[in-house]
C-alpha positions in Angstrom: -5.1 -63.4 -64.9 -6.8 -62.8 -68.3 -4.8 -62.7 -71.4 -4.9 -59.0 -72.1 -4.1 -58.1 -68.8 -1.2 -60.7 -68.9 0.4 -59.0 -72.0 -0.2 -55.0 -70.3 1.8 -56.6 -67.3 4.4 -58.1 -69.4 4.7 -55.7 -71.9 5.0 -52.7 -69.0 7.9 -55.1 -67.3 9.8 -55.4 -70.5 9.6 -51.3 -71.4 10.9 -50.5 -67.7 13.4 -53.3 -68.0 14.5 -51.7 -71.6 14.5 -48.1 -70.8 16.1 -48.8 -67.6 19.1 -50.7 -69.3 19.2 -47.8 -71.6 18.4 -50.5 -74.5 16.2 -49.1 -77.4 13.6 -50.9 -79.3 15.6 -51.3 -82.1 18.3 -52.7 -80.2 15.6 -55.2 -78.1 14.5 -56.0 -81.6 17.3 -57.4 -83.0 18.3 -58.9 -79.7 14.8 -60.7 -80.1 15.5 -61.4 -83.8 12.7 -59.6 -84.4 12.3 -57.9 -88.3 11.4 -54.2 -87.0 10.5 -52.2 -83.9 6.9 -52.7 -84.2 6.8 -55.6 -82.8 8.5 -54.4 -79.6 6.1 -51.6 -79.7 3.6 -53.7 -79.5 4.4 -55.8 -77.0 5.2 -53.0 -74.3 2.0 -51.8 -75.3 -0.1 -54.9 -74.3 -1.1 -55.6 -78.2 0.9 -58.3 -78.7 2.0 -61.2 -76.6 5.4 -63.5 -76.8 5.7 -67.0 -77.1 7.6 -68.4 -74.5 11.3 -68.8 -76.0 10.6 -65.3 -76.9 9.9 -64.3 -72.9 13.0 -66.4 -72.4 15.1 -64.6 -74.8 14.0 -61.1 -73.4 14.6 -62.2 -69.7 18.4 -62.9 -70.6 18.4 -59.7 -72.6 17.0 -57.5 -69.9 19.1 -59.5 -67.6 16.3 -61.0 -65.2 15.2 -64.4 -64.6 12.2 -65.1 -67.0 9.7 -65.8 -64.2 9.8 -61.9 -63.2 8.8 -61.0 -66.5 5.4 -63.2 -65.7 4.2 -62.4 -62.0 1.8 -60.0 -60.9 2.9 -55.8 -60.5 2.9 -55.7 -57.0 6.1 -58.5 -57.2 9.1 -55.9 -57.2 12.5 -57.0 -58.6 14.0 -56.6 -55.4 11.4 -59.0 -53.5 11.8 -61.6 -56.5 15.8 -61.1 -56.3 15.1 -61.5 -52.4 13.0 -65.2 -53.0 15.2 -66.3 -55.7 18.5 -66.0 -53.4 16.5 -67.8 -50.5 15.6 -70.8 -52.9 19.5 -70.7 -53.9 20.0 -71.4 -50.2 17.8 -73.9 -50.1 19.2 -76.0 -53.0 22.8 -75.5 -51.6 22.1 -77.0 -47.5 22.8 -80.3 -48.5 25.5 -79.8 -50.2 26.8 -76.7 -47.5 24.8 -77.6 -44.2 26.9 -74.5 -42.0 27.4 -71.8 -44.1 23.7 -72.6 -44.9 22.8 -72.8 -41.5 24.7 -69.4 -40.7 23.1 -68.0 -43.2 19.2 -68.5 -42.3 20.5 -67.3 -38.4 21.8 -64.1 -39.9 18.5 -63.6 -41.1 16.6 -64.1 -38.5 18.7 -62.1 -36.1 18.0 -59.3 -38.9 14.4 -60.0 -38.7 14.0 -59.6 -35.2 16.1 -56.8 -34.8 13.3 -54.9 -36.9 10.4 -56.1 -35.2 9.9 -58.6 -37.8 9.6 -61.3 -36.0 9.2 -61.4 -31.7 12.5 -63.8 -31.4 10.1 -66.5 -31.8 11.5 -69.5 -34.4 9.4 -69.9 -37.6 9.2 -73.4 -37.9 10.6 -72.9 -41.6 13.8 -71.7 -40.2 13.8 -74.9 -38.0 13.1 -76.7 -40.7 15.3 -75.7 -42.8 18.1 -76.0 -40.9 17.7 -79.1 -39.3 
């Protein structure tokens, strides 16, 4: 992904984020410790880029996890909240092996009762849980 296309990306995830959160640019602004409103205007326009504290800073503001703020469009909030609580899982089956366990079965009984999956195991599920 080329720079430009990188800041229209970020720039249109931070304006939806902000106007969402009912947040102003003002408000983002000083949030960001940023001297005036321009700047923020320029960043959801794609003319200006942020360093990364900056894109760290805005993630906590706009209450998401930084990374969202840099993947592609097509990534929706709800698929990245969806990833992000199956990596929590992950990190947690040593410490929680069964509630883990119960877990990953829950979804898989979820996934083939939509015709996600033909009742067939994964192998990652296996994996996983083993």
């Amino acid at each position: 992904m080329d720079g430009d296309l990188f800041r229209r990306m970020l720039g249109g995830k931070i304006k939806a984020l902000r106007t969402g959160k009912g947040l102003s640019q003002v408000e983002l602004a000083r949030a960001l410790g940023f001297s005036s409103t321009g700047a923020i205007s320029q960043v959801e326009s794609g003319q200006r880029g942020l360093t990364f504290e900056s894109i760290m800073n805005a993630a906590k503001v706009l209450g998401v996890h930084p990374v969202f703020l840099m993947t592609p469009d097509y990534i929706e909030l709800a698929d990245f909240e969806l990833v992000a609580a199956m990596l929590k899982l992950c990190a947690m089956r040593r410490e929680q092996p069964e509630l883990v366990g119960n877990a990953i079965e829950e979804m898989r009984t979820l996934l083939v009762k939509h015709g996600a999956m033909n009742g067939q195991g994964t192998g990652v599920g296996d994996t996983m849980t083993g």
